[in-house]
C-alpha positions in Angstrom: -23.8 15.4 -13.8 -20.8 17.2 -14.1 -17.6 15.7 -13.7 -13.9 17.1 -12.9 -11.6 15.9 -15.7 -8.1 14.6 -14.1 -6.4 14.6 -17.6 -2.5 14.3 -16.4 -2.8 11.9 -14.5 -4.4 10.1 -17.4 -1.4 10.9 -19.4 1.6 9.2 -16.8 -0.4 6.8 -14.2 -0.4 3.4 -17.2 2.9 3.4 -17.8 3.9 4.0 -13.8 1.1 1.3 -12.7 2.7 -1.1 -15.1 5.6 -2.5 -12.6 2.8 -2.6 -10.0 1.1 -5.1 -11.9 4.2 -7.4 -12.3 4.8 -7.2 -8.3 2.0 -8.3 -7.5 -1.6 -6.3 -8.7 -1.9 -8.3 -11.6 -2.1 -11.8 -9.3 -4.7 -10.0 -7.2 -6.7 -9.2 -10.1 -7.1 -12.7 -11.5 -7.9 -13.8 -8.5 -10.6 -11.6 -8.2 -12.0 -12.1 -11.3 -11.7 -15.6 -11.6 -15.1 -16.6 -10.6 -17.0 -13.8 -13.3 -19.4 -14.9 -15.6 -22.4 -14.2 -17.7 -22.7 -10.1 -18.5 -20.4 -8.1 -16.4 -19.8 -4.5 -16.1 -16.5 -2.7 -15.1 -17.3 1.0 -13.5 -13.6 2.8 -14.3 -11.7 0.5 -16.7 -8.5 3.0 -16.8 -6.6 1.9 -19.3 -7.9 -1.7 -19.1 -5.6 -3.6 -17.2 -8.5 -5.9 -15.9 -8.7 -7.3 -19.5 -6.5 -9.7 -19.6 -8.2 -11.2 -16.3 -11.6 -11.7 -17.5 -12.4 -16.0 -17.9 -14.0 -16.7 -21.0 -17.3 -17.3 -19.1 -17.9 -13.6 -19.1 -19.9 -13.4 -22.6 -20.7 -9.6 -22.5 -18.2 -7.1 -20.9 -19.0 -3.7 -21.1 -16.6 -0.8 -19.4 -17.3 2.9 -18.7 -14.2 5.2 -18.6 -14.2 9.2 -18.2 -11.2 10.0 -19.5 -10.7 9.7 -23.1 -7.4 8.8 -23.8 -7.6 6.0 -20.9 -10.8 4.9 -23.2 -8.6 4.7 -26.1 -5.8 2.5 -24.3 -8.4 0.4 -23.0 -9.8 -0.2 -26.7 -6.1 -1.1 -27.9 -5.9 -3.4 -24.8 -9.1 -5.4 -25.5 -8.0 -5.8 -29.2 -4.5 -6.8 -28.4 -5.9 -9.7 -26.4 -8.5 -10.2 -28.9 -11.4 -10.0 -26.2 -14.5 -8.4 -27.6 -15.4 -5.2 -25.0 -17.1 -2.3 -25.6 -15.6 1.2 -23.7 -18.1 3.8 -23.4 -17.9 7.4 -22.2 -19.3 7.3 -18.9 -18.8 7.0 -14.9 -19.9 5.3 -11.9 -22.5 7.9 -10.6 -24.5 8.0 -13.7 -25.1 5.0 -15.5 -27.1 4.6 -19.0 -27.8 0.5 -18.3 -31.6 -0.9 -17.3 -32.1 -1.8 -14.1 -31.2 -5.1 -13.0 -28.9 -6.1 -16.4 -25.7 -7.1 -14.9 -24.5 -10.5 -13.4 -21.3 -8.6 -12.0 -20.0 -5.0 -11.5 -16.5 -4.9 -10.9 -14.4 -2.0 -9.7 -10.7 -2.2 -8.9 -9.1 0.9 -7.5 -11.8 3.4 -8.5 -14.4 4.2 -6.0 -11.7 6.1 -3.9 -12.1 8.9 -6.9 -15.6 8.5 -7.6 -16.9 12.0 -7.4 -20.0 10.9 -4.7 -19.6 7.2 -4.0 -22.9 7.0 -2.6 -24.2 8.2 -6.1 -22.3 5.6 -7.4 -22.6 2.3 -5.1 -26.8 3.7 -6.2 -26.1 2.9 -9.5 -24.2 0.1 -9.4 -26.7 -1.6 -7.0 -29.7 -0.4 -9.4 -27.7 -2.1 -12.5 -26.8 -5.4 -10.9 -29.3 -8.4 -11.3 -30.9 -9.6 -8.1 -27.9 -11.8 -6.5 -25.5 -10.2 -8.5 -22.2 -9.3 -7.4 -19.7 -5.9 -6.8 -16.6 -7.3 -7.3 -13.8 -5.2 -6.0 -10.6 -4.3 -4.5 -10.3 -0.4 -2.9 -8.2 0.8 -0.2 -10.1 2.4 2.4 -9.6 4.8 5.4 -8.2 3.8 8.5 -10.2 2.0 11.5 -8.6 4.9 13.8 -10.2 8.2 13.9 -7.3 10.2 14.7 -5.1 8.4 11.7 -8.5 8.8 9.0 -8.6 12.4 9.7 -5.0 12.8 9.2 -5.7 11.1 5.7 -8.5 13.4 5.1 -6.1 16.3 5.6 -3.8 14.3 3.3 -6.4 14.1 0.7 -7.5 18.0 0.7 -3.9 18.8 0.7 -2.0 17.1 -2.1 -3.1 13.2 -2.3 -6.8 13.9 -4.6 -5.5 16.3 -6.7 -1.7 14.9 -7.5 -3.3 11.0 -8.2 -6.8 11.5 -10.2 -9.0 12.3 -7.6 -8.1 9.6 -5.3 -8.9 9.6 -1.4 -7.2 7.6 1.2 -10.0 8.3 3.9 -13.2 6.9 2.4 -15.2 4.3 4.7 -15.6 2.6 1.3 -16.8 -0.6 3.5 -19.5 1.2 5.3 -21.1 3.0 2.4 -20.9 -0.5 0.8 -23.6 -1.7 3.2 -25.5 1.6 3.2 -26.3 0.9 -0.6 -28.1 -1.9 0.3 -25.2 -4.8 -0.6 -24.0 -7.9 1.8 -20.8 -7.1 2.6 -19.8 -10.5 4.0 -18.0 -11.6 1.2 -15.0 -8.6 1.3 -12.2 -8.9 3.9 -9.3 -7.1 4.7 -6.1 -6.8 2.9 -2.7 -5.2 2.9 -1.2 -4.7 -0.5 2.8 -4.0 0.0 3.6 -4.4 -3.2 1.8 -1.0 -3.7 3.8 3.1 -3.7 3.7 4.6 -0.1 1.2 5.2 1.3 -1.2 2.9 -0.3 1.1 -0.2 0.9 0.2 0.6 4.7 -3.3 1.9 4.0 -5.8 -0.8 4.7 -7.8 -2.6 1.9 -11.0 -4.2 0.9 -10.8 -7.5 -1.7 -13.6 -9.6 -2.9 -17.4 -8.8 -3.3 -20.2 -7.9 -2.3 -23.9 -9.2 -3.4 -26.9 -7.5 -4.4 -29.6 -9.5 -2.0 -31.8 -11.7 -4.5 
């Protein structure tokens, strides 16, 4: 499957997402992640600011990443904190893992630039075990119809193609369930310590299971 390559914003968004993480992302993450264990996967690893967040329960953590040179930071990251990883080349819609081999999937801020998220919640929902769990945090499109398609016009516009491909208007919740997952374990969030707009777009935080 061919994939757009979004290679500036590669080059600026770690060093600009670092103060994020000090406000207040990098709280949200352990929290999120808190519970992992056993084999987990990470769709989008960026430049592998989940890393540091992972409990020592999770044995096996693999990452895909499509840009390179966010590949490479999330090497150095993993053997800064001494966590054994393996980064591979790859992304969310097309993934070379067996059916049913992870206990977890997790995906922080990526499948709002996921090429086809359907495509990809597929994949991830193939990969996980029976009972196993999407872990995630995404901001999603507004509950309004008039507001989501003034952020769809925002997307086409400028939004997707200034920040990596991300869109604002996704009904990330909704395809969610349409991939087959429970969706009773993800509620709504506001995250203000995020740049305008994301800090008044509405988010989703916490996870979803694969039905056993």
């Amino acid at each position: 499957m061919a994939r757009r390559s979004h290679r500036l914003f590669a080059r600026w968004y770690p060093k600009a997402a670092a103060s994020i993480e000090d406000r207040g992302l990098g709280e949200q993450r352990a929290r999120l992640l808190a519970g992992l264990s056993g084999r987990v996967l990470e769709v989008g690893c960026g430049h592998g600011a989940n890393f540091t967040h992972y409990p020592e329960a999770v044995t096996d953590l693999v990452a895909v990443e499509p840009e390179e040179s966010m590949r490479d930071l999330a090497l150095a990251r993993a053997e800064e904190l001494g966590r054994k990883a393996v980064v591979l080349d790859g992304q969310a819609e097309q993934l070379s893992f067996e059916n049913d081999s992870f206990d977890a999937v997790v995906a922080t801020l990526v499948l709002c630039s996921v090429e086809d998220q359907g495509r990809a919640l597929a994949e991830i929902h193939r990969v996980l075990k029976p009972g196993g769990r999407l872990v995630l945090l995404e901001h999603v499109g507004s509950a309004n119809r008039n507001i989501r398609a003034l952020e769809y016009l925002f997307d086409v516009v400028l939004w997707s193609h200034v920040f990596g491909g991300c869109h604002t208007s996704r009904d990330t919740g909704a395809n969610i369930a349409a991939a087959g997952f429970d969706t009773a374990g993800l509620t709504p969030a506001k995250l203000p310590f995020l740049p305008y707009p994301l800090k008044v777009s509405p988010h989703l935080a916490g996870e979803a299971r694969k039905p056993a």
